[in-house]
N, C-alpha and C positions, 0 to 999 in steps of 0.2 A: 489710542492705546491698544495694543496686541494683547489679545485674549488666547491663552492658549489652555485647555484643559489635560492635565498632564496621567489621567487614567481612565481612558473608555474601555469598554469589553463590545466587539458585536461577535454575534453566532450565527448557526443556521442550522435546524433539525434537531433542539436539542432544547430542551428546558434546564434551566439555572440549579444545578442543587443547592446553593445557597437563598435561601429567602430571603437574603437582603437585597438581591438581585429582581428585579422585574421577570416576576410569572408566565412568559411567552415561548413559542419554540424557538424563533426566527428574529433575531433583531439586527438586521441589514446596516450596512454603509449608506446607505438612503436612508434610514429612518435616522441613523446617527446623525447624517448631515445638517436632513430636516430639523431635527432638535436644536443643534449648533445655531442655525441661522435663526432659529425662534428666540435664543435664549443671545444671540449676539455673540458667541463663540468663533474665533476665526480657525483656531485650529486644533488638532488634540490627538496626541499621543494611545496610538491601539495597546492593550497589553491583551495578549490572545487568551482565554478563557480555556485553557485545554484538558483544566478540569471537569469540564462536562460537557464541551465539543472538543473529539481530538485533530478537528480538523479546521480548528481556531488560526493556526496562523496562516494556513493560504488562504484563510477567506483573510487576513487581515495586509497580506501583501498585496493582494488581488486586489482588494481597496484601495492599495495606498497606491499601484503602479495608475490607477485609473485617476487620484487627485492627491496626486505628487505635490500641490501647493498647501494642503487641508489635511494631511493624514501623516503619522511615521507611524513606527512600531518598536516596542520592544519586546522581543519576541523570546522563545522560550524552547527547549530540546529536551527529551529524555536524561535527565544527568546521569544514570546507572547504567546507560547504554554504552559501551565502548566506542560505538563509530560517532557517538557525538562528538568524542575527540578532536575529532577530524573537522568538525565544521566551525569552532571560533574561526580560525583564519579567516573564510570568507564569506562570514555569517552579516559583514554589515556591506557586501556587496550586494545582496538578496534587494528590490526595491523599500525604500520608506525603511530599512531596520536599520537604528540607531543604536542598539545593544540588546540584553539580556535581561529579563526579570521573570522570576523564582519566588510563589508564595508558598510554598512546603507545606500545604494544609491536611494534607492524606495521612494519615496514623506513620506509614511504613517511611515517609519524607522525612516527619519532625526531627531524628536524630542525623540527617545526613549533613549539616554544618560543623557540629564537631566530632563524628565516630569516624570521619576520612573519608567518608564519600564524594566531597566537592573538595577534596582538597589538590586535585588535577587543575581545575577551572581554575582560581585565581592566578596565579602565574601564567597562563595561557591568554587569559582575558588582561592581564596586564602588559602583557606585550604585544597583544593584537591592538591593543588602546580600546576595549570595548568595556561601555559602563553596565554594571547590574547593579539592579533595583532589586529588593529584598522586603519579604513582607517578617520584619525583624521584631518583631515587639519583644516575643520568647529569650529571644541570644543576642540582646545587642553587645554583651560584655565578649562575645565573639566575635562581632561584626569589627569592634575596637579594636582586637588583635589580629584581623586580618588587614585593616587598616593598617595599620602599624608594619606587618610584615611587608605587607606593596605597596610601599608610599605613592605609587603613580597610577594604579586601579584605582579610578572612581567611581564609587560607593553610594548609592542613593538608600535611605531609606524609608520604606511605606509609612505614611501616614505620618511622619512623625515619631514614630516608634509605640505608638499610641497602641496599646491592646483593643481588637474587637470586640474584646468580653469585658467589660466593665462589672464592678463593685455596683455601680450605681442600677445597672440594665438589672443584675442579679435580683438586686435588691425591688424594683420596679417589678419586675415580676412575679414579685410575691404578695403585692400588694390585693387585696380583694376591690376588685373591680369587673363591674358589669359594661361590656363597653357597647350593647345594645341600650341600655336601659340611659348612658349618658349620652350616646348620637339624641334616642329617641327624645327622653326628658327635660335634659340638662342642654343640651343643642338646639332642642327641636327639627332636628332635620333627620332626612330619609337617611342618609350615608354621610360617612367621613370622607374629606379629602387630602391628598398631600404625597410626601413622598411617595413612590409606590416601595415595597419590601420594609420600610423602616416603620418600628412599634410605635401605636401611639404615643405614649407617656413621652419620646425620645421625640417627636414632630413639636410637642408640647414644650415638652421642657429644657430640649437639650441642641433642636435646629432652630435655624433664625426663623423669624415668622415676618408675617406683612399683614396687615389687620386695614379695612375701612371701616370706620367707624361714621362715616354721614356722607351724604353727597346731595346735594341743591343745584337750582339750575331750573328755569322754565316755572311751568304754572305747575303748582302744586297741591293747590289748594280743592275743593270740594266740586266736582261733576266734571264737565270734559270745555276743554279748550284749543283751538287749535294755533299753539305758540309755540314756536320753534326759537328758544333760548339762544342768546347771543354770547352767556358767561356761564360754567358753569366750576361749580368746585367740591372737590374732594379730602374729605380731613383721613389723614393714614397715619399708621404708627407702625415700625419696626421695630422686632425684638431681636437686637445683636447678640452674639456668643463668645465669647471668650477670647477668640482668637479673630475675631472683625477688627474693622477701625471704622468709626463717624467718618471720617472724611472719604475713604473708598467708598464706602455703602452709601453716602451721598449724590456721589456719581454717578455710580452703579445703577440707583436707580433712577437719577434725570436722564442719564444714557437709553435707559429703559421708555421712558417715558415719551423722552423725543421720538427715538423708533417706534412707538406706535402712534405719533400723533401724526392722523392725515395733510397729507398737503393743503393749502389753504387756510390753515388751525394753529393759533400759537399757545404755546405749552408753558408754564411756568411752574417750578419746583420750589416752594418756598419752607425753608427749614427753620419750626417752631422756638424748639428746643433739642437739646441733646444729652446725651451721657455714654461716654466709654462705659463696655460693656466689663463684666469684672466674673471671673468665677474661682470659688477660695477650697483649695486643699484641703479635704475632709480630715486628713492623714495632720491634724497638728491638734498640741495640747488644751487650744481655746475651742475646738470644735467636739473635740474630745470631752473634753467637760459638760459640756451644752446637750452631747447627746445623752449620759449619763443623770443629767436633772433630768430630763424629759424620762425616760424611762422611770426612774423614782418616782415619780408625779405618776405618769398616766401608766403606766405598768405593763408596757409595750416595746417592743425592741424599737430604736428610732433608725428612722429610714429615709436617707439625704436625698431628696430632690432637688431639682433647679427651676429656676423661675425667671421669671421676666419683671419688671417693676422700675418704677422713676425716682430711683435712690444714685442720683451721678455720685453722692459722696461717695458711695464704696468703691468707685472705680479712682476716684481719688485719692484715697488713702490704700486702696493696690500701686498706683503707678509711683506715687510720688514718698511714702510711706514704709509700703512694702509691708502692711500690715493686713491680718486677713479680720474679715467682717466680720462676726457673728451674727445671723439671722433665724429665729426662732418663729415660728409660725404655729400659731393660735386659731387659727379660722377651717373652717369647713368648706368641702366642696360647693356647697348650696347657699351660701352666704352672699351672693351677688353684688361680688365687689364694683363700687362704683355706681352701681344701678339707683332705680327711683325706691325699690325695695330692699336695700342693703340691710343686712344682720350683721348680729355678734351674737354666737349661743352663751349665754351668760355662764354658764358653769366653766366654760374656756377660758373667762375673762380671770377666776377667782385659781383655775387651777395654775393660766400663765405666771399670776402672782407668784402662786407659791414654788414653780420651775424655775424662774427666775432670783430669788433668793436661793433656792438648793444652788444654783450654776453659782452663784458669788462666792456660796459657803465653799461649795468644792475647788473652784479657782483658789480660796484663801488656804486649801489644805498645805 
C-alpha cells in the first residue's frame, strides 16, 4: 500500500511562529525524508511555509527537483501582487508543483476570499487546470460558491474544514492544571513525551495513543542469569479517534512492527479485542442536559473532554443507530483507574446520584 502524506512544511533559517509547529530553525528535505522512512511514509506533498520562511518555496522545489519520486509541491504566490497574474499559466511547469495552496492566517489575508481580492485567481486557476487547497474552516459557505461558479476548479479543503481553534482546546485551557507536579507525581517521570508543538490535554485526549502495558521474555526473576530468551511478548493497547478505523490501525501497526523486526526474528501481531472508535457532538439536546445537571450538582461550569475507554457499544449505537452516548464522569485524576490501589472518592458516588436524577428531570422537561 502507497503511503502518501498529503501536508509537510520544510524551512531553513527561520523558526515556525506557530507553536504547533516543531521549535527549530532549519527543518531540511533530509530530515523530512529521514522521518518518512522511519515512519514508512513513501511519499508527501510540500506546502511551503512562507509564512515565516519567505523563501519556503525554492527550498521546496529544490527538494522536489532533487527526489522527483518522493516529493511534489503545492506551492503558493503573493495573491495582492499583480505580476502573480502572470504565473498560474506556468506555475505547474516549475519542478514537483502540482497546484496552489492558500492558508490566509495573517489578520490583513482573512477578508481576501470574499472583499475581491482572489477573485482574479479562480478563473485563471480554472483554466490552467490548477488545484488549490485552502485552509477553509472560516468561509467554507464561500468556498461552496466558488465551487459552484467553476465547476471544473478543483477545490481541496484543509483539514476537513475542521477549525484549529476548537470549543474543546478553549475550554482545556482553562482548566487548573499543574503539568509539572503531574509529569512529576502522577507520571512519575522526569519529562513528558509525544507530539512536539501539540498541548498536552490534546496528546491525552484528543490524538491516538499506543500504550505497553507488560512485556516477558527471558529470566526475570531475582539476581543475574545469563539467558538469552527464545520468545518474547508484549501486551499493547491503542487509543483510536474518531475519524480511525480497527482494521487500517491494524495494519498499520503489523506493518509497523514487521519493519522493525530484525532479520532472523518472526514477528506475530495478534489482536485481542477491539472497538470502533466513537466521538459524540457536544452541540445536541442530550449532552446539553447532561452538562446542565452537572453544573446544578457541583456548581461549576462543565467542561467536555475526551477519553479513551473499552465501551465498543457506543461506537455501535454511533455507526449503526446514529445515536449519540451520553457519558458523565464521576472520578478524579488520582483515582488509579484499574490499579492494585483503585478509588472512588465517596462524596462523587453520592453527588453522581443526585446529577443523574437532575439530567432525567431535565430531559423530562
Amino acid at each position: 500500500m502507497l503511503i502518501v502524506d498529503a501536508q509537510v512544511h520544510i524551512w531553513a533559517n527561520h523558526k515556525p511562529t506557530n507553536a504547533n509547529h516543531r521549535q527549530v530553525e532549519t527543518y531540511a528535505a533530509d530530515d523530512l525524508l529521514r522521518e518518512m522512512d522511519e515512519a514508512g511514509v513513501h511519499a508527501a506533498v510540500i506546502h511551503p511555509p512562507a509564512s515565516w520562511d519567505p523563501d519556503a518555496n525554492e527550498l521546496a522545489v529544490e527538494a522536489a527537483r532533487r527526489h522527483p519520486d518522493r516529493l511534489a509541491i503545492l506551492g503558493n504566490f503573493p495573491l495582492d501582487d499583480p505580476a502573480s497574474r502572470a504565473r498560474v499559466d506556468g506555475w505547474k511547469q516549475r519542478p514537483g508543483m502540482l497546484g496552489l495552496r492558500f492558508a490566509l492566517l495573517q489578520p490583513h489575508q482573512r477578508t481576501w476570499p470574499t472583499d475581491g481580492t482572489m477573485d482574479w485567481l479562480w478563473p485563471a486557476a480554472e483554466r490552467a487546470g490548477l488545484p488549490i487547497a485552502l485552509l477553509a474552516a472560516t468561509y467554507l459557505p464561500t468556498v461552496g460558491k466558488i465551487a459552484e461558479r467553476h465547476p471544473r476548479l478543483r477545490l481541496i479543503v484543509d483539514h476537513l474544514g475542521r477549525p484549529s481553534g476548537t470549543k474543546d482546546e478553549a475550554a482545556w485551557a482553562s482548566l487548573p492544571f499543574d503539568e509539572r507536579e503531574y509529569t512529576e507525581k502522577e507520571m512519575g517521570a522526569r519529562e513528558l513525551v509525544g507530539e512536539p508543538g501539540v498541548p498536552l490535554f490534546e496528546r491525552v485526549w484528543a490524538r491516538p495513543t499506543l500504550e505497553a502495558h507488560g512485556i516477558r521474555g527471558g529470566f526475570t526473576g531475582e539476581g543475574a542469569k545469563t539467558v538469552i530468551p527464545a520468545r518474547a511478548v508484549a501486551k499493547i493497547s491503542t487509543r483510536l479517534v474518531g475519524d480511525q478505523r480497527v482494521d487500517e490501525s491494524v495494519e498499520q501497526f503489523t506493518a509497523a512492527v514487521k519493519a522493525a523486526t530484525p532479520r532472523g526474528v518472526t514477528a506475530e501481531v495478534k489482536l485481542l479485542h477491539s472497538g470502533a472508535p466513537s466521538l459524540t457532538n457536544p452541540d445536541n439536546p442530550y449532552i446539553h442536559a447532561a452538562a446542565e445537571a452537572l453544573k446544578q450538582t457541583f456548581g461549576k461550569e462543565t467542561v467536555y473532554i475526551r477519553s479513551g475507554g473499552s465501551i465498543p457499544i457506543v461506537g455501535v449505537f454511533d455507526r449503526y443507530l446514529g445515536i449519540p452516548s451520553v457519558m458523565m464522569g464521576f472520578g478524579l485524576p488520582d483515582d488509579n483507574l484499574h490499579a492494585p490501589n483503585e478509588k472512588f472518592h465517596l462524596p462523587n458516588f453520592y453527588r453522581g446520584i443526585e446529577t443523574v436524577a437532575r439530567y432525567l428531570e431535565i430531559l423530562g422537561r
